[in-house]
C-alpha positions as CSV (number, residue, x, y, z in Angstrom):
1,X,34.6,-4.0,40.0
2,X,32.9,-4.4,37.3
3,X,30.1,-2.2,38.1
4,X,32.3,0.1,38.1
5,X,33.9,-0.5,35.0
6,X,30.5,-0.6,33.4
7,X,30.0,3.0,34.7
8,X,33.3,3.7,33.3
9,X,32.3,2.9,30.1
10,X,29.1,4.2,30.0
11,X,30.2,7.7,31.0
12,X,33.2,7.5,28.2
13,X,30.6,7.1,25.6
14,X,28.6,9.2,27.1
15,X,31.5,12.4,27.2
16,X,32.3,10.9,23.2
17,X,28.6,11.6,22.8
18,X,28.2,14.9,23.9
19,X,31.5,15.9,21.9
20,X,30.4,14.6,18.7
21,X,26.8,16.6,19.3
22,X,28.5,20.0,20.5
23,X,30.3,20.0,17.2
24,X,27.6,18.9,14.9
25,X,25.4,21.4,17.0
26,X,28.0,24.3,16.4
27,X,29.0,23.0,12.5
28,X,25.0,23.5,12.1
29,X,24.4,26.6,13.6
30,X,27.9,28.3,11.7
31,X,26.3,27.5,8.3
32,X,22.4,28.4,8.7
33,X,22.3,30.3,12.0
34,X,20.4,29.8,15.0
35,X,20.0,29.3,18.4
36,X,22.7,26.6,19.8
37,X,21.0,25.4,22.5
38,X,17.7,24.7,21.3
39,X,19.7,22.2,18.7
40,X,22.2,20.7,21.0
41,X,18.4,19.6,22.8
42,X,17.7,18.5,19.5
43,X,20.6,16.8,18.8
44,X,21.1,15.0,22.2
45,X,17.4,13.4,21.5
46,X,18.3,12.4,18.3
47,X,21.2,10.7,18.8
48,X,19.5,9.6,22.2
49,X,17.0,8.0,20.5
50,X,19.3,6.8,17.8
51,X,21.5,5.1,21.0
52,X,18.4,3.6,22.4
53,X,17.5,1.5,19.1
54,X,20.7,0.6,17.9
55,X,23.4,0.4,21.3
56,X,23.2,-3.1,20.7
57,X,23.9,-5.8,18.0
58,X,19.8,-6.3,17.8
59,X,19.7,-4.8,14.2
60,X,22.5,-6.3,12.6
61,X,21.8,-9.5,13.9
62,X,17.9,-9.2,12.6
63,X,19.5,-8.2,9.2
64,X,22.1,-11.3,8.4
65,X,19.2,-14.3,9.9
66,X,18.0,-14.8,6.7
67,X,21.4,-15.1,5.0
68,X,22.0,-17.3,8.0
69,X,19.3,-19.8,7.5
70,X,20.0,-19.3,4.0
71,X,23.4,-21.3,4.4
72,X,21.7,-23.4,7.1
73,X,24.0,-21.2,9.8
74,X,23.3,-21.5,13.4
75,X,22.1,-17.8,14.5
76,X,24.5,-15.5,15.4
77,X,25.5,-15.1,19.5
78,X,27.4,-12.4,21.1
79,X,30.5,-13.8,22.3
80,X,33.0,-12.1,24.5
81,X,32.0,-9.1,24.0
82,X,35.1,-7.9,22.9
83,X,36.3,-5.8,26.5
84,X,32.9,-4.7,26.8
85,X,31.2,-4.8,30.1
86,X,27.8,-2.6,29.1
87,X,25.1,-4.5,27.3
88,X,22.3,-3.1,24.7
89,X,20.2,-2.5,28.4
90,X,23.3,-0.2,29.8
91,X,24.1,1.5,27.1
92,X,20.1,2.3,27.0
93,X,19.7,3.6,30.1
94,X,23.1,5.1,31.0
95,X,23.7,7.1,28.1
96,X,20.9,7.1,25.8
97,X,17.9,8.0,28.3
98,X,20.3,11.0,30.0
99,X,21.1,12.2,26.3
100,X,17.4,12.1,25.7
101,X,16.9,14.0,29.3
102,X,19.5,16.4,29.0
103,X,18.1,17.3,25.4
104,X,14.5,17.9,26.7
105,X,15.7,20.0,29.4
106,X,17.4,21.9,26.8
107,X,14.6,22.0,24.5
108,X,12.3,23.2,27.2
């Protein structure tokens, strides 16, 4: 069940994605002209590659550890996750790597 759940989720953000991009894409394209598909590829890599760096808490938690051990914290853990079934690795490969595919097939 929560495989599929995970899926779930992955193809929700995914969809939310691909939204966001198309209307970027088309926002872009009204103001300076242009071909649409050629940016959606662009786009989709972008925000592909954007996905795959930051899909996970990695960067925020890298920014606050010196405040942390500044205070004499204990480091930061991930705790329930808040409802969220996909990790930094599923959100990776289930929706960054196919927005980064998609976007070099529409490059191409």
């Amino acid at each position: 069940m929560t495989v599929v759940k995970g899926l779930r989720e992955a193809l929700v953000l995914f969809s939310i994605a691909v939204v966001l991009i198309a209307v970027g894409v088309g926002i872009w394209v009204a103001v300076s002209g242009g071909d649409f598909t050629h940016r959606l590829g662009v786009g989709c890599m972008v925000v592909g590659a954007l996905l795959g760096m930051t899909g996970d808490l990695t960067l925020s938690r890298i920014e606050t550890m010196p405040a942390r051990s500044v205070f004499g914290l204990a480091p930061e853990r991930e705790g329930a996750g808040g409802g969220r079934v996909l990790t930094g690795v599923g959100i990776f490969l289930f929706v960054a790597v196919p927005l980064i595919a998609i976007g070099i097939l529409l490059v191409s």
